[in-house]
C-alpha positions as CSV (number, residue, x, y, z in Angstrom):
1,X,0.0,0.0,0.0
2,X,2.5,2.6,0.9
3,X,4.3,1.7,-3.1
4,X,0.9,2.4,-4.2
5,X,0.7,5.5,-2.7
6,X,3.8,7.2,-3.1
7,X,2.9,7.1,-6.7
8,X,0.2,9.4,-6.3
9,X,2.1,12.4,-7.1
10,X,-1.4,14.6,-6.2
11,X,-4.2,13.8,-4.3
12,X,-7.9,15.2,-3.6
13,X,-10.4,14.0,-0.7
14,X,-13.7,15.3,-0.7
15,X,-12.3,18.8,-1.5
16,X,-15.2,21.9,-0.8
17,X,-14.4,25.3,-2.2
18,X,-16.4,28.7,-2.1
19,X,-15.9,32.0,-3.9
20,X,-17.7,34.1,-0.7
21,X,-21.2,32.1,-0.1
22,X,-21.4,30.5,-3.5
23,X,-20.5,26.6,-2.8
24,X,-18.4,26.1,-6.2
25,X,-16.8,22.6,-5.5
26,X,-19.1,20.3,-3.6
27,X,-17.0,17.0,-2.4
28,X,-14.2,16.5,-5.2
29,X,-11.7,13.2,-5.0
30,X,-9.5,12.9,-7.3
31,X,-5.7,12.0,-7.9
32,X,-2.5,12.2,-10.5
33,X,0.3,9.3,-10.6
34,X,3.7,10.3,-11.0
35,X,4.5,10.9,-14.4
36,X,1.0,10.9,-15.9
37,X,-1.2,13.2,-17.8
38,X,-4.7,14.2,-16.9
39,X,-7.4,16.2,-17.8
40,X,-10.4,17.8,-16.6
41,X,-13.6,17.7,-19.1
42,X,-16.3,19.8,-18.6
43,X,-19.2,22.7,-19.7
44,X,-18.1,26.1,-19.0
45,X,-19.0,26.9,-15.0
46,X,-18.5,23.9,-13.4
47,X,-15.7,24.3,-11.3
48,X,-12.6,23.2,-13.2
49,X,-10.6,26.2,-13.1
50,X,-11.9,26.3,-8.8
51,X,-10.4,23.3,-8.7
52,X,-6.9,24.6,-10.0
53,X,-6.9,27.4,-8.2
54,X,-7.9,25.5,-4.6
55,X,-4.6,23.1,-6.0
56,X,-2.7,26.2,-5.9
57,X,-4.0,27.9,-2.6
58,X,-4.6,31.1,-4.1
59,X,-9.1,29.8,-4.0
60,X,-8.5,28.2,-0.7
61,X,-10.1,24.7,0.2
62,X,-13.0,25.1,3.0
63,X,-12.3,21.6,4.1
64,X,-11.7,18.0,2.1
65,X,-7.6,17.3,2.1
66,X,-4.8,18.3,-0.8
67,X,-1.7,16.1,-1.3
68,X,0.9,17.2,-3.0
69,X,4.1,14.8,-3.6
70,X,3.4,12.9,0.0
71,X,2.4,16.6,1.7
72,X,-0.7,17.8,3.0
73,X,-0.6,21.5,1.3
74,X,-4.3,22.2,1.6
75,X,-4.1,25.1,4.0
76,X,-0.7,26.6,2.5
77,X,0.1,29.5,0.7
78,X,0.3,29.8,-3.0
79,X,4.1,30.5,-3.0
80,X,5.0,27.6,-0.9
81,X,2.7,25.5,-2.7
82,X,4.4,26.7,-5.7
83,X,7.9,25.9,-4.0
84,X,6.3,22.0,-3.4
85,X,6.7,21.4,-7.5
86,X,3.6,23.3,-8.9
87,X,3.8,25.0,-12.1
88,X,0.9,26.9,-12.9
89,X,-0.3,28.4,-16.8
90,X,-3.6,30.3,-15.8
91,X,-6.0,30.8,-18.7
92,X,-5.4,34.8,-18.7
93,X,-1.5,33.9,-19.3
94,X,-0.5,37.1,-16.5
95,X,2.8,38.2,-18.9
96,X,4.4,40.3,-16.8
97,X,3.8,43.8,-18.3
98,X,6.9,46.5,-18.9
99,X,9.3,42.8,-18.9
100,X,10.9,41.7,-21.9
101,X,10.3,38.2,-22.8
102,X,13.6,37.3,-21.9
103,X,12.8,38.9,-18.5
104,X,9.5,37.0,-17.7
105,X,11.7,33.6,-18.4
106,X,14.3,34.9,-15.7
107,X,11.9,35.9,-13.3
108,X,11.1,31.9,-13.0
109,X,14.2,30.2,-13.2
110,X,15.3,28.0,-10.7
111,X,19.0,27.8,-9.6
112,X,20.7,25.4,-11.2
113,X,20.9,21.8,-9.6
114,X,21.2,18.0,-10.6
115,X,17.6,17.0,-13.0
116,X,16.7,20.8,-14.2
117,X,15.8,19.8,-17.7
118,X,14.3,23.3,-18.3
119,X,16.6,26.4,-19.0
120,X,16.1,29.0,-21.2
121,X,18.0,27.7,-24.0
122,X,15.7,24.4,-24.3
123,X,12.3,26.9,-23.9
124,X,13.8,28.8,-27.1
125,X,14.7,25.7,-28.6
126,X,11.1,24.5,-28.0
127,X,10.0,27.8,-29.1
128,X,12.0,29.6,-31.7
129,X,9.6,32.8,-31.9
130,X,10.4,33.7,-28.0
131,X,14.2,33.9,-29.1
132,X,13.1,35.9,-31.8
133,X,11.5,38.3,-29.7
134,X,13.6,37.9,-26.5
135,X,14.1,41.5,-26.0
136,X,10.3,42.9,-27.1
137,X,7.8,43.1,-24.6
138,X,5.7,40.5,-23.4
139,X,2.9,42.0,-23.0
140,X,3.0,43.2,-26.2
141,X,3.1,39.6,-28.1
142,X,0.1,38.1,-29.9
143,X,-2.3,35.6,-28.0
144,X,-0.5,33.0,-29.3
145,X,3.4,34.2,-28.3
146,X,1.6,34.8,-25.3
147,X,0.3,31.6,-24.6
148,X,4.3,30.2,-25.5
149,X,5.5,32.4,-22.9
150,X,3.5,31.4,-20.1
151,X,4.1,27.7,-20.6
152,X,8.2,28.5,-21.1
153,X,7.9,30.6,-18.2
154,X,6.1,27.3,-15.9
155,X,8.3,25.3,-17.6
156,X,11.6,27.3,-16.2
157,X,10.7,26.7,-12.9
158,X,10.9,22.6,-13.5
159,X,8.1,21.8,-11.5
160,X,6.9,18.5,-10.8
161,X,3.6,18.8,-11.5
162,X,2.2,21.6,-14.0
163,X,-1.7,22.6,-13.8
164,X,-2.7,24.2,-17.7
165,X,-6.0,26.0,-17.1
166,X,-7.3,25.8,-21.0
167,X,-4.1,26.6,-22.9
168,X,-5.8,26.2,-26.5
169,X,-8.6,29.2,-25.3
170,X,-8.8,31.5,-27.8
171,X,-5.8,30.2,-30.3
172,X,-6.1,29.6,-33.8
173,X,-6.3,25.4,-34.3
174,X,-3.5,25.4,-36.3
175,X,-1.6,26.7,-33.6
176,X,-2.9,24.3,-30.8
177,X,-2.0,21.4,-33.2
178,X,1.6,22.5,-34.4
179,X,2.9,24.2,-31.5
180,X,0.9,23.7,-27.5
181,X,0.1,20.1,-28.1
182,X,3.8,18.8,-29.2
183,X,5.6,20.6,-26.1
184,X,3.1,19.5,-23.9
185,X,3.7,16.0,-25.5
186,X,7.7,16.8,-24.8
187,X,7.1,17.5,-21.0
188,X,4.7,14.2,-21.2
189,X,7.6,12.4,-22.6
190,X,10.3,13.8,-20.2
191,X,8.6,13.2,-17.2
192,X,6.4,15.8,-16.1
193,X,3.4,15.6,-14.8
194,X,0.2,17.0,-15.9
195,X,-3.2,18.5,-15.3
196,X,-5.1,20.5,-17.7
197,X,-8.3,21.8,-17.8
198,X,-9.8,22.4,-21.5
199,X,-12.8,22.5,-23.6
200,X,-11.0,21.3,-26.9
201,X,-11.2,17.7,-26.0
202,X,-9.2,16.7,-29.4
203,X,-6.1,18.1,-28.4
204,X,-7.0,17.1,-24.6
205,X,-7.5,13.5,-25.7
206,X,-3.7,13.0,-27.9
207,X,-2.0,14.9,-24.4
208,X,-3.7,13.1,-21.6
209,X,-4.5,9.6,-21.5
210,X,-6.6,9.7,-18.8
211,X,-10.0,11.9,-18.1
212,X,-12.0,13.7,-15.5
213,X,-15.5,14.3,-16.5
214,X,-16.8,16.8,-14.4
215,X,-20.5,17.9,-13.9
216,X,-21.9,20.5,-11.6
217,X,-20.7,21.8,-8.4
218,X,-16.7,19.9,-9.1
219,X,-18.4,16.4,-9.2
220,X,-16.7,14.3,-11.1
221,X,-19.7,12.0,-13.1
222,X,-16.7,9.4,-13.9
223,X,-13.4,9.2,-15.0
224,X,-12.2,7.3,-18.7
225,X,-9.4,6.4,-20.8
226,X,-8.6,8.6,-23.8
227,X,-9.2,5.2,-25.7
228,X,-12.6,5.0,-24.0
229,X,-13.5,8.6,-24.9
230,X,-12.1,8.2,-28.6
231,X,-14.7,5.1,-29.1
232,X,-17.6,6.6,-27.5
233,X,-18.9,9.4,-28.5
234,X,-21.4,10.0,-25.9
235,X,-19.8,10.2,-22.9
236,X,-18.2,13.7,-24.6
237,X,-21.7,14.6,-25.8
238,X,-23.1,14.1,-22.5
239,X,-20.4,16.4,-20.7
240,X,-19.5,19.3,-23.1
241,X,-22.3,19.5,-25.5
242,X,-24.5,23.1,-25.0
C-alpha cells in the first residue's frame, strides 16, 4: 500500500471550495500518478478552473484534504505550494507587463541543480519565436506568443507537477496542433506531470491519457481512458455538448 501511494504524485479527498457564499466545488476526489497526464472535461461553470486554483492555494479549500508529492498543502500558501513542484499556466497567461520576454523567463528560473531539464536555452529551442523576440515586450506579443510564454515561463521553474488551465482558449487550431500540443507531449515524454483543464477535448484526448468528466458543483460523473473517450462518442456529448 504505501508503493501504491507514493505514486500518487497529487491527491484530492472530498475537497469543498467557495468564492464568498457560492459553494463552487461540492466534495471533489480525485488523484495524479507520477508521471501521468490528466485532464479535466467539462461545460463552461462547473468548477474546473476552482479546482486549479484550490490546487494552488490562491481559491483556498473550506475543508476535504490536498496532497501534494506525499504533503498535506491544503491550508498553505500559494508560493510555498508553488515551492512543493507546482507549475501553474492560468487561462489569462498574466505576462508580466513592462518585462521583456527574456525577462518573464528569468523571473522563473530556478537555480541550477542536478535534474533541471528546463533552462532558457531548451524553452527557445522548443519555441524559436520567443528567441526571436527575447528583447520585445511581453505584453505586447500576440495571443498565441503569449500563450508560448506562459508555458516556457512554468516550464523554467521545472516543476513537478504543472496545472494548464485551457491553454488552446482563444488560439487559432492550427496553432494548438503545431505548437501547445507537441511541447506538452515533450514534457509528457520527459517526465512531467500534468493536469489541464480544456474544452477542446481533441487536443485534450492525444495529451492526456486519462480523463475527469466533471458535472456541476466539481463532481466528477466518472473518469475514462482517452481510448474510452475516442470510441464513444457520448460520454463527450453528455459532458461538453451546450
Amino acid at each position: 500500500m504505501g508503493d501504491q501511494k507514493s505514486d500518487k504524485i497529487l491527491e484530492i479527498e472530498d475537497l469543498q471550495t467557495y468564492y464568498g457564499r457560492s459553494h463552487i466545488i461540492q466534495g471533489l476526489s480525485m488523484y495524479i500518478n507520477r508521471f501521468e497526464a490528466v485532464s479535466i472535461l467539462g461545460r463552461n461553470g462547473v468548477g474546473k478552473t476552482t479546482t486549479l486554483r484550490s490546487i494552488l492555494g490562491l481559491t483556498p479549500a473550506r475543508s476535504g484534504k490536498i496532497m501534494i508529492d506525499g504533503q498535506d498543502t491544503t491550508r498553505w500558501p500559494p508560493h510555498r505550494v508553488v515551492r512543493q513542484g507546482i507549475g501553474y499556466v492560468p487561462a489569462e497567461r498574466h505576462i508580466f507587463p513592462g518585462l521583456s520576454v527574456e525577462e518573464n523567463l528569468k523571473l522563473a528560473e530556478k537555480p541550477v541543480v542536478e535534474g533541471n531539464l528546463w533552462n532558457r536555452e531548451k524553452v527557445y529551442d522548443h519555441f524559436p519565436v520567443l528567441k526571436a523576440r527575447a528583447r520585445q515586450e511581453g505584453s505586447t506579443l500576440s495571443g498565441g506568443e503569449q500563450q508560448m510564454l506562459a508555458i516556457g515561463r512554468a516550464l523554467m521553474a521545472n516543476p513537478l507537477v504543472m496545472l494548464l488551465d485551457e491553454p488552446s482558449q482563444g488560439l487559432a487550431p492550427l496553432l494548438v496542433y503545431e505548437v501547445i500540443q507537441p511541447i506538452l507531449l515533450v514534457c509528457v515524454a520527459e517526465g512531467l506531470t500534468l493536469l489541464l483543464v480544456e474544452q477542446n477535448y481533441r487536443m485534450a484526448l492525444k495529451v492526456a491519457s486519462r480523463h475527469y468528466l466533471m458535472g456541476i458543483k466539481g463532481k466528477i460523473s466518472r473518469s475514462a481512458t482517452s481510448e474510452e473517450l475516442a470510441t464513444d462518442g457520448e460520454i463527450i456529448k453528455q459532458h461538453l455538448s451546450v
